[in-house]
C-alpha positions in Angstrom: 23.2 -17.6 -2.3 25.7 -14.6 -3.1 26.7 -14.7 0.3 26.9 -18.0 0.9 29.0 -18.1 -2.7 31.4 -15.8 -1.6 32.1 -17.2 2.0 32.6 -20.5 0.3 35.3 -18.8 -2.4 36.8 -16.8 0.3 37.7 -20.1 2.7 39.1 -22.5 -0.3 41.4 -20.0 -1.4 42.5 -19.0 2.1 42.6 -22.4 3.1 44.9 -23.0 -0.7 47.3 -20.2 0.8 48.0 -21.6 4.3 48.8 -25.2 2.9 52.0 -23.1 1.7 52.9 -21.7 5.1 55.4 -23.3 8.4 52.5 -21.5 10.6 51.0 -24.0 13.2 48.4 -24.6 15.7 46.5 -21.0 17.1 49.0 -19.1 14.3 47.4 -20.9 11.8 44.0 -20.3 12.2 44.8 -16.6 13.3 46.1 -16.7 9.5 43.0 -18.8 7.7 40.8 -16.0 9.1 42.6 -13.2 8.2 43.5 -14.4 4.8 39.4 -15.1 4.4 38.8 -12.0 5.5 40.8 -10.2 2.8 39.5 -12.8 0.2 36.3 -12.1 1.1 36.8 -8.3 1.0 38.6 -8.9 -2.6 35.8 -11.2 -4.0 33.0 -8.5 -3.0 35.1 -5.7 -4.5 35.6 -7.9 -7.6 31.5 -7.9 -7.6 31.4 -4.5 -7.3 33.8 -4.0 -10.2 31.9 -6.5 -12.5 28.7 -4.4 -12.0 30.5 -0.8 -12.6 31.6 -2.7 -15.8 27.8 -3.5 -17.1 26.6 -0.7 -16.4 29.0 1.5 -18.7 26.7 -0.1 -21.2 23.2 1.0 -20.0 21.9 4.6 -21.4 21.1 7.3 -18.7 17.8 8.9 -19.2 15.0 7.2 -21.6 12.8 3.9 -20.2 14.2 0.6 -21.1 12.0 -1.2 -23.6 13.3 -4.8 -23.2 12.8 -7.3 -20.2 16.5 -8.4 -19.0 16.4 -12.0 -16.7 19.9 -11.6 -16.2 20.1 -8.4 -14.8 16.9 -9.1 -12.6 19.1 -12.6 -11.2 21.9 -10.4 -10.5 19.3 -7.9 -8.6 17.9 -10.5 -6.8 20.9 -12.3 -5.8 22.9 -8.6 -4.3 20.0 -7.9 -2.6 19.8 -11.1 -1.0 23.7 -10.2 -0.1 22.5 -7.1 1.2 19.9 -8.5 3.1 22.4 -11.5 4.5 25.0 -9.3 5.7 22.1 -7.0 7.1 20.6 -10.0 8.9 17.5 -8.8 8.0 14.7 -11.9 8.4 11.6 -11.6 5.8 8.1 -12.9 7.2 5.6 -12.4 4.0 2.3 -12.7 4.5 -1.2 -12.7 2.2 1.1 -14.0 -0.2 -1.6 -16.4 -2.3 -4.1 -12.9 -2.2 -1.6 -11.4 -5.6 -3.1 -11.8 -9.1 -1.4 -14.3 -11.5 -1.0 -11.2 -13.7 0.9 -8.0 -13.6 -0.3 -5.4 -10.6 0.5 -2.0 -9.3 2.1 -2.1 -6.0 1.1 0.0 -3.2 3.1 0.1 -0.4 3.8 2.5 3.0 7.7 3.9 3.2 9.8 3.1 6.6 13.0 2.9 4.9 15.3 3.0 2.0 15.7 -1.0 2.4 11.5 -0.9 1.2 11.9 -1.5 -1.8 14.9 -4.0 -1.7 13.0 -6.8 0.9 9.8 -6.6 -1.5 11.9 -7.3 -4.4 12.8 -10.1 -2.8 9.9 -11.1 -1.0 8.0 -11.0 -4.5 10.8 -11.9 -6.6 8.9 -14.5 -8.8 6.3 -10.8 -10.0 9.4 -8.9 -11.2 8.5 -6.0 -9.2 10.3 -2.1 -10.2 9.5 0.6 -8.3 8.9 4.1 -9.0 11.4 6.0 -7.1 12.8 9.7 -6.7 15.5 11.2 -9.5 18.3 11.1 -7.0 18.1 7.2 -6.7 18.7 6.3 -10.6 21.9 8.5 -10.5 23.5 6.5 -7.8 26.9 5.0 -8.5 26.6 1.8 -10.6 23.0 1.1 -8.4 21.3 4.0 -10.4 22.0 2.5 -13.9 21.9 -1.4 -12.9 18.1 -0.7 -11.6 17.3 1.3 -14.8 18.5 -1.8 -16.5 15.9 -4.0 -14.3 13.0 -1.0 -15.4 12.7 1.1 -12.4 11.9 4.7 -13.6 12.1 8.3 -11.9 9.8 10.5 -11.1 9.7 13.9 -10.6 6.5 15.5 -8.5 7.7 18.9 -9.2 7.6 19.1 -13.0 3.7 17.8 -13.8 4.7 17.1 -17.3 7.7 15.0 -16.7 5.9 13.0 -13.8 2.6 12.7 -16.3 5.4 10.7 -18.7 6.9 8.5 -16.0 3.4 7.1 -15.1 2.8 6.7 -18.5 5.8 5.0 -19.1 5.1 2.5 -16.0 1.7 1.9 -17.2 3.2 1.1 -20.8 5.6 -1.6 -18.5 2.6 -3.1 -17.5 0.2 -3.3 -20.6 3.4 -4.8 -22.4 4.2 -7.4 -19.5 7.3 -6.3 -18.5 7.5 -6.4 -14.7 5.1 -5.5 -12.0 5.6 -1.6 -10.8 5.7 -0.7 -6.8 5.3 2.8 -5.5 4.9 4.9 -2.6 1.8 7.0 -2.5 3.0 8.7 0.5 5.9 10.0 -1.5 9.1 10.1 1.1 9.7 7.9 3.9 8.2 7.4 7.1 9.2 5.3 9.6 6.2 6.4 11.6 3.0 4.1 12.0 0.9 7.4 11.1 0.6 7.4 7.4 1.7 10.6 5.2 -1.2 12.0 3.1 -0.7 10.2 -0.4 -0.2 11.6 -3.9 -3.7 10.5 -5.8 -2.0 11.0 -9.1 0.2 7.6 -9.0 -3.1 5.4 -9.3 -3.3 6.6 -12.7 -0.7 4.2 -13.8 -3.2 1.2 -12.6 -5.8 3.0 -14.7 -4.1 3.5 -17.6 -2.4 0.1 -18.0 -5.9 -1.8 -16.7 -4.1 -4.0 -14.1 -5.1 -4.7 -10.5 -3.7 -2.7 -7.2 -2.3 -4.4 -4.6 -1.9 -3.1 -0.7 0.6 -3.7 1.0 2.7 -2.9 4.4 6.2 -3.0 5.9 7.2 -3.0 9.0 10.3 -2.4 11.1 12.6 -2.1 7.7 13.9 1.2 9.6 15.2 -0.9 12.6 17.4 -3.1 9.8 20.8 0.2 10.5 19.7 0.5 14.1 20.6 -3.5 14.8 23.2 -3.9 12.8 25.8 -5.6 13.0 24.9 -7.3 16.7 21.3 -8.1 16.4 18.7 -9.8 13.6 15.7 -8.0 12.3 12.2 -9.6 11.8 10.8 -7.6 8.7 7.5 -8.1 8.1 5.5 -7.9 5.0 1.8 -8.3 4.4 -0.6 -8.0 1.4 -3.5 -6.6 3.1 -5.9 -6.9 -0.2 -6.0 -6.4 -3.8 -8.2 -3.9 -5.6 -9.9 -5.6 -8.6 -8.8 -4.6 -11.9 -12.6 -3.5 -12.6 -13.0 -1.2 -9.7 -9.8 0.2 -10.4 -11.6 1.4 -13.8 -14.7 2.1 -12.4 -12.9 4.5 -9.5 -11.3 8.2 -9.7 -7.6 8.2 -8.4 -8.6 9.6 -5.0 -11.2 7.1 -4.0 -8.8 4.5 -5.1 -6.0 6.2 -3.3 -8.7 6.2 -0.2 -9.1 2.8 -0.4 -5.6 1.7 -0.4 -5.3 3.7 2.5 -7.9 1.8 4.3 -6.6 -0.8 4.0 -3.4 -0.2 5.1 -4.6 1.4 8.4 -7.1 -2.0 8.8 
C-alpha cells in the first residue's frame, strides 16, 4: 500500500510539472519518468525523515509498557514497502493451526528479512521478536521497533538475558503482542539446523502461553535476486505446542520438540 501510495504521488506531481513544459512527444515522456523518478526518491526520503522525527521521542534502553497501533501500521506498511521493492512473494501456510491468543514464536533463521515477512505474514498477532543488541541501535529502525516492543537480548551477560525473557513473558501475560525468536541464535541459511539455546522457552513458561513452530524458507535468496528476479518465500506453521505441555515440560524437551518439528 506504501508503495503503491508513493508511485501514485510520485506520477501526479510529475505529471503536474510537465503540464508547464514546451517538451513534446518521446522528450516528454523521457521527462515524466525522470521527474517520477526524483519524486519518488524525494517522497521516500521524506518517509525516512518523518520516522527519524518520531523516533527522537522514544527512550533508548528500558521495555516499552504501552501497546502503540500506530506505530505497528507504520511497521507493517514499510515492511510491506520493503518487501514490494524486494519483490519478495509470501506463501503462508498452517495459518488456521495459531491460537486465538497470544503465543511464543519459534522460528529457524535464513536471513535478516526473517523477521520482517513473519511480521507481515502474521500481521493480525502483533508479533515482536527477540533480537541481538546491535539491531535496536540501528539508525531510526532500532528505536521505531522498540516502540512496536521488540526487546534485546544479550546471551553473554546471564543476568541481563534472564531480564529480557522476563520482560517478553511480562508482554505476553499483559496482552501486548505476540513475541518471535530464534532458538538457534544467529542465522543460517542452511537447511541443517544450529543447536538451539533451551533457555528462550522460558519466556513461554513464564507467561503460560502456547509455542508455535514455524519455518522459512529461501528468505536468504530475497539479495541474491534482486532487482531482476521475484522470490517465492515460504512460510509454514508446522504445529503448536499446547499451552499445558508447555507447563508440564523442562525447556530442553520443549526446545527438542520444536525442533522436531521443524525437521518433520
Amino acid at each position: 500500500m506504501l508503495i503503491r501510495s508513493f508511485t501514485l504521488a510520485g506520477a501526479v506531481i510529475s505529471a503536474l510539472l510537465c503540464l508547464g513544459t514546451d517538451v513534446r512527444n518521446g522528450k516528454l515522456i523521457l521527462l515524466f519518468l525522470g521527474l517520477w523518478l526524483g519524486a519518488f526518491v524525494g517522497i521516500c526520503l521524506l518517509y525516512l525523515l518523518v520516522l527519524w522525527l518520531f523516533s527522537r521521542f522514544i527512550g533508548k534502553e528500558e521495555p516499552e509498557q504501552n501497546d502503540h497501533p500506530f506505530a505497528r501500521k507504520v511497521l507493517v506498511w514499510t515492511i510491506e514497502a520493503i518487501c514490494g521493492v524486494a519483490r519478495a512473494k509470501l506463501v503462508v501456510e498452517g495459518k488456521e493451526l495459531l491460537p486465538e491468543g497470544r503465543f511464543l514464536l519459534v522460528s529457524n533463521h535464513r536471513s535478516n528479512f526473517d523477521p520482517l515477512v513473519t511480521v507481515l505474514a502474521f500481521r493480525e498477532h502483533d508479533m515482536a521478536f527477540v533480537s541481538k543488541k546491535g539491531n535496536l541501535k540501528l539508525p531510526i529502525v532500532g528505536r521505531w521497533i522498540r516502540y512496536c516492543n521488540y526487546l534485546s537480548i544479550d546471551r553473554e551477560n546471564p543476568r541481563n538475558a534472564i531480564r529480557t525473557i522476563n520482560a517478553a513473558a511480562d508482554y505476553l501475560k499483559r496482552d501486548l503482542v505476540s513475541v518471535g525468536i530464534y532458538p538457534e541464535g544467529t542465522r543460517n541459511p542452511t537447511d541443517e539446523m544450529l543447536p538451539f539455546h533451551d533457555g528462550v522457552m522460558m519466556i513461554a513458561q513464564k507467561a503460560g502461553v502456547p509455542i508455535a513452530v514455524v519455518t522459512v524458507r529461501d528468505t536468504e535468496k530475497i539479495v541474491k535476486n534482486f532487482p531482476f528476479r521475484s522470490t517465492r518465500v515460504e512460510i509454514a506453521v508446522k504445529g503448536v505446542i499446547p499451552a499445558e505441555q508447555v507447563a508440564s515440560s523442562r525447556s530442553n524437551e520443549l526446545s527438542a520438540e520444536a525442533r522436531k518439528m521443524m525437521e518433520a
